[in-house]
N, C-alpha and C positions, 0 to 999 in steps of 0.2 A: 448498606454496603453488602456484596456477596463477594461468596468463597467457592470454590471448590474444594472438594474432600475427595481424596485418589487413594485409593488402595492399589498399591503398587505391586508389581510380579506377575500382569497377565502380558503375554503373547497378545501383540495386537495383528490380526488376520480377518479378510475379509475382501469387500468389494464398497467403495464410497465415489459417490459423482461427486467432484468439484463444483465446485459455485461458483458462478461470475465474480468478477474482478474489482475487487474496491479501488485499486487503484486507477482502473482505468472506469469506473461507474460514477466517481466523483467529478471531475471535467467533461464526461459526457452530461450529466445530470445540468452542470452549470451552463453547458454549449445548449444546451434545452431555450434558454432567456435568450438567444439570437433569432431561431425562429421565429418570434412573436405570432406564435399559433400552439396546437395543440402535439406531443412528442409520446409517441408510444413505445417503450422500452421492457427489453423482454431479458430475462436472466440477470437482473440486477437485485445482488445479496444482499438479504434484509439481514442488516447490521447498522450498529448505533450512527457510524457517521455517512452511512445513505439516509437514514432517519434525519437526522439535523439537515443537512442540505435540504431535504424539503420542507424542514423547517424554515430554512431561510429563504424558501421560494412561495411557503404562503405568506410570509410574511412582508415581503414584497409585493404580493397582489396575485401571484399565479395561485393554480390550484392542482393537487397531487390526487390523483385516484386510484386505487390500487384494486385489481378486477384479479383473482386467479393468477394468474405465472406472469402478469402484465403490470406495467406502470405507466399510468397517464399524466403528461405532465402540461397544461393548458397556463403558457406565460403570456399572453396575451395582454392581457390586463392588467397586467403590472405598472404600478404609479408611485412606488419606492425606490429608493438610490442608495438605502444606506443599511448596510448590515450591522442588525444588534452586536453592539459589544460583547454579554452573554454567550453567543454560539460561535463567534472570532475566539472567543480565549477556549473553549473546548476542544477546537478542532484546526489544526493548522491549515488542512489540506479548503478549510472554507475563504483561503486564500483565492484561489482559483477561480470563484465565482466573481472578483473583481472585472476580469478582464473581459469577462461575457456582460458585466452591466455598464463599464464603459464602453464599450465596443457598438454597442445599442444604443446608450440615453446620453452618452460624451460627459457623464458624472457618474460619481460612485465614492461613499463614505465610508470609511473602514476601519478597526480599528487593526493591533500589531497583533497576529494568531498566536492562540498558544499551542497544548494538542501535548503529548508526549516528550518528557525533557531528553531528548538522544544528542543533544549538544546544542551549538549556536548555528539556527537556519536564517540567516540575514534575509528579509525580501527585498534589498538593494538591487538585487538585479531582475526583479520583478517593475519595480519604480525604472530603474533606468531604462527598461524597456518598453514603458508606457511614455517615458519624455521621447524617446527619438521616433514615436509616431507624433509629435505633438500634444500629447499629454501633460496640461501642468499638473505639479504633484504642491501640495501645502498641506505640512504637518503640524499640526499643532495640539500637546499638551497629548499624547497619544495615539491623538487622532488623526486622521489621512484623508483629505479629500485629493479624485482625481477631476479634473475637468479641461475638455476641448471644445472647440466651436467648431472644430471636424477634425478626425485624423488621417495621417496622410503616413500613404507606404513609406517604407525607409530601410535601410540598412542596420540590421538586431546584432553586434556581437556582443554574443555570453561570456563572460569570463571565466564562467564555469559550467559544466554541460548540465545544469537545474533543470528536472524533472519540470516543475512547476513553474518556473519562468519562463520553459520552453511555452509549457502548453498557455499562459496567461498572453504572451506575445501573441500565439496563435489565435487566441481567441478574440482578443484587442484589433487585430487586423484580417478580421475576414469580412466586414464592414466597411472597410477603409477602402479612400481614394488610392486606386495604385497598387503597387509593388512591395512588399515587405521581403527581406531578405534574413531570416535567422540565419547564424556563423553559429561554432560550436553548438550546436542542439544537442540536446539527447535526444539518446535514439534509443529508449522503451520501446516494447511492445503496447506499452499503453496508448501511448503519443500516436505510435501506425491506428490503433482503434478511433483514439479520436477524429483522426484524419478523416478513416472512413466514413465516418460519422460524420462529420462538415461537408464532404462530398457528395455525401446522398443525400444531405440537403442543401446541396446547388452552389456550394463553395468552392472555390480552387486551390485548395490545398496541395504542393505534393513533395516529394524529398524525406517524409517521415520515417525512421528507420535508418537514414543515415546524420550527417554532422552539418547538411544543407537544409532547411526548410524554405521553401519557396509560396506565399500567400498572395492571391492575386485578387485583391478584395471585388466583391460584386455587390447589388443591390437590395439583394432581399435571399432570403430562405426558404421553404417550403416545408412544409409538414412532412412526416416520416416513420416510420416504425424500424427501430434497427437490436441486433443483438448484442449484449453485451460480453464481451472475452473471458475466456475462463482465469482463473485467479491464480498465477503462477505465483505467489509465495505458499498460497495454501498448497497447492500441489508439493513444494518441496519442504511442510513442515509433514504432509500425512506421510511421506518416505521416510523424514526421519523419526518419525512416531515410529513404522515398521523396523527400522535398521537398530534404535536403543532400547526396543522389546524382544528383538529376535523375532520377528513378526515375518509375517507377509503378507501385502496389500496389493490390489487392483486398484488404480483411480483411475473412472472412465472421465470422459467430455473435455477431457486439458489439452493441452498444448505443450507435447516434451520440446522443440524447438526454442521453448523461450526460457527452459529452466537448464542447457546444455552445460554450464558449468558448474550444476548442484550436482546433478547425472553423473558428471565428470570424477567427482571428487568422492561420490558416495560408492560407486567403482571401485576408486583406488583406494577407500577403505575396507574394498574387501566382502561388496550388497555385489549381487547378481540383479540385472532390469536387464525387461524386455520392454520392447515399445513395440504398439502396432498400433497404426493411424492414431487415434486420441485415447489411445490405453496408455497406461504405463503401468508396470507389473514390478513389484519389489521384495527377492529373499535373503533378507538379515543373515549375514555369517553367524558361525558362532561366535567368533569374536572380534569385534571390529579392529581396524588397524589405525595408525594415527595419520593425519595426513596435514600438512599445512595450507594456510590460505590468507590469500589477500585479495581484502574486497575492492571493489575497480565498479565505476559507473559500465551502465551495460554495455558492449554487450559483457564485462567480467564478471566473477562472482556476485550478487545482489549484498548489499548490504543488509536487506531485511531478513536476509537468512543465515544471518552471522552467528546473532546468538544462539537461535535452534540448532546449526551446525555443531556450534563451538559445544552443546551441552551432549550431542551421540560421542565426541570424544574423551569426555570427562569417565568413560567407561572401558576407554580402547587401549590395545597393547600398546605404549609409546609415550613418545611427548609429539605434541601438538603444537605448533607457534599462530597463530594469528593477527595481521597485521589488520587493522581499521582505518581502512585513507578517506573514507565519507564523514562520520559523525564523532567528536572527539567521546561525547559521552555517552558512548553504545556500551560500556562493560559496568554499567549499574546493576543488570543482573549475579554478576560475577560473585557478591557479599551472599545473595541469597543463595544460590549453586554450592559456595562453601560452605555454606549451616550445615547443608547436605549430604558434606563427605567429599566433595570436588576438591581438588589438587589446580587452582586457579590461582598464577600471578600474573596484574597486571604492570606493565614497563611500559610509560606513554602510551604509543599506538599499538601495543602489541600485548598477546596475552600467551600466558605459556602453559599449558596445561596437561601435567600430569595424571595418563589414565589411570584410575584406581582402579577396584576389582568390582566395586560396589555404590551406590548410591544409599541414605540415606532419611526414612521421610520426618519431616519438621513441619515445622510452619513459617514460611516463607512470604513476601511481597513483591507484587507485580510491581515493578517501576515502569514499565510501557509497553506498548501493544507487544510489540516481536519478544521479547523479554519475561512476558509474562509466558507465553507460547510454550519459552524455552523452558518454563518452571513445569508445565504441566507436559514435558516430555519426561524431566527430570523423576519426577511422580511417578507417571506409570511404569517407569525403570524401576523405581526405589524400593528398599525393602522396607514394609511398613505405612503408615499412613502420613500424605502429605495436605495439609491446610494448605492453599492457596489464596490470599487478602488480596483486595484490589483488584479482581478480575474483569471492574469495570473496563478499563483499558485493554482485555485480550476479546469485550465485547464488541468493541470499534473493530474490531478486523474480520473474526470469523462468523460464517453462519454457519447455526447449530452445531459448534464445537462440541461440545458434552456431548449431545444425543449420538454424533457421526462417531466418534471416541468410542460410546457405550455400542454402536451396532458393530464395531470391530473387535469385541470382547474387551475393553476396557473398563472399569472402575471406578469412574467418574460422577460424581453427584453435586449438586447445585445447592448451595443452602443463601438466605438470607440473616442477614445478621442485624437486631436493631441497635 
């Protein structure tokens, strides 16, 4: 098990490049198994859960090569259908790779993902969107087989705009006979990357970005080399690292268009940002002000930047309300943030929190990726030394957290624990 050790009270300033996007590197990684050839991919952050997905694609039969700033992904030879249980319960998002190996082989064995407890993510509408291409689904004892003798386009409505039902839909019918029509889609920025990615390998994908997806299945793929999107949660945790140190940071290579309502909000607490083309420029007030928020599937505030949010105002003049309409159990961090000194009540979906003057360092546990994030903003704010346990989960998200941390004048150290 590893920790971080954070000497808290530096000013974080400087300049850090963002990293591609885990969010949108994991369903391109899986859309790799429809070309059945070789996939070259470039800006994709080495972090624990790009690691496991190629895990789960040698294990399949493709092969991963990793050459300098590039990733070679050869699924050609793939003669596996069924994902180890093992790397399904590590990682939820290895859900996704479902729809790319039925989509290909018209089977696929799976077990129920596990990945970070933020509440209850049903794959119900993952399954119901593989029966209305013709997909039978049989569970048993855990386990999940899908299988067709072909799929055929169809009319998708979501019940709810699922990130990863969207893209599973999408990837289950770009193979397919025909027409596929997603209703309520989400419309990430991620979802538009994959697109582009299916499209530049000879797909017809198009409506991404909005609440329509339109899939006009075709026969084959082609080979490709494509880049991967920069990582907008990172982009709005390194602001709020500047805005709860009093800091001021550059991140180059982002994309401020896809974080407009973190921008929005860290504004109206009172941070000065400039943007020009893929900059973003951020100076911390002296003292922030309280702002409320409710999280909304995009284009609203992101839910993965709730708790990073919710911990710059545990410092701020005011009270703060936060509503949570995505995951029921995103305020697990909140016990830890209190060790610390934080003025946090939680009320069903909402949390209220009263800015103190001061943060406090402890030793603390990461309960999941964003969560843990928010501990080690916590940290660098806090007077004194904070232990952070459980950091394996803040390792699934970011690349080289610590080291980007320590080149902005932060305090951060890595230890292993046996």
């Amino acid at each position: 098990m590893s920790s971080y050790i954070i000497k808290g009270g530096n000013k974080l300033e400087g300049t850090v490049k963002i990293s591609g996007s885990k969010n949108a590197a994991l369903p391109i990684i899986a859309a790799t198994i429809l070309a059945k050839g070789s996939t070259t991919l470039y800006n994709v952050p080495n972090i624990q859960d790009t690691q496991m997905m190629y895990e789960i694609i040698k294990i399949l039969g493709g092969t991963v090569q990793k050459k300098k700033n590039k990733i070679i992904i050869d699924t050609r030879n793939i003669d596996k259908y069924e994902i180890p249980d093992t790397l399904m319960h590590k990682m939820r998002s290895s859900v996704i790779i479902v729809g790319a190996i039925v989509g290909r082989y018209k089977t696929a064995t799976f077990s129920y993902p596990g990945g970070c407890d933020i509440g209850s993510r049903p794959i119900d509408l993952h399954l119901k969107a593989f029966e209305k291409l013709g997909i039978s689904i049989n569970q048993n004892y855990g386990s999940i087989t899908c299988t067709a003798e072909k799929i055929i386009g169809n009319k998708i409505d979501l019940d709810f705009p699922s990130v990863g039902a969207t893209e599973n839909a999408i990837l289950a019918s770009v193979l397919a006979e025909g027409k596929t029509m997603i209703t309520n889609a989400a419309r990430e920025p991620e979802i538009i990357d994959l697109q582009d990615f299916l499209n530049k390998m000879g797909a017809k994908v198009k409506g991404a970005g909005t609440d329509k997806i339109e899939v006009e299945g075709v026969k084959k793929l082609k080979e490709i080399s494509y880049n991967i999107m920069p990582d907008r949660i990172e982009t709005g945790t390194f602001l709020c690292l500047a805005a709860i140190t009093g800091g001021m940071v550059k991140l180059e290579k982002t994309n401020p268009m896809h974080i407009t309502p973190v921008i929005n909000k860290l504004e109206e607490a009172g941070c000065q940002i400039q943007i020009q083309g893929e900059t973003i420029s951020l100076q911390a007030p002296k003292k922030l002000k309280a702002v409320d928020i409710k999280t909304m599937p995009y284009p609203g505030f992101p839910t993965d930047m709730q708790s990073i949010m919710a911990t710059i105002f545990t410092i701020a003049k005011g009270t703060t309300i936060i509503v949570e309409n995505i995951f029921e159990n995103r305020y697990k961090y909140v016990q830890e943030l209190n060790k610390m000194g934080a003025k946090i009540t939680v009320e069903g979906k909402s949390a209220i929190i009263r800015g103190t003057r001061k943060l406090y360092g402890a030793t603390v546990k990461a309960t999941d990726l964003r969560g843990g994030a928010a501990l080690v903003l916590a940290g660098l704010s806090a007077k004194g030394t904070t232990i952070i346990e459980n950091i394996e989960y803040i390792l699934r998200g970011y690349e080289n957290f610590d080291r980007k941390i320590r080149m902005l004048g932060g305090d951060i150290e890595v230890t292993n624990l046996i």
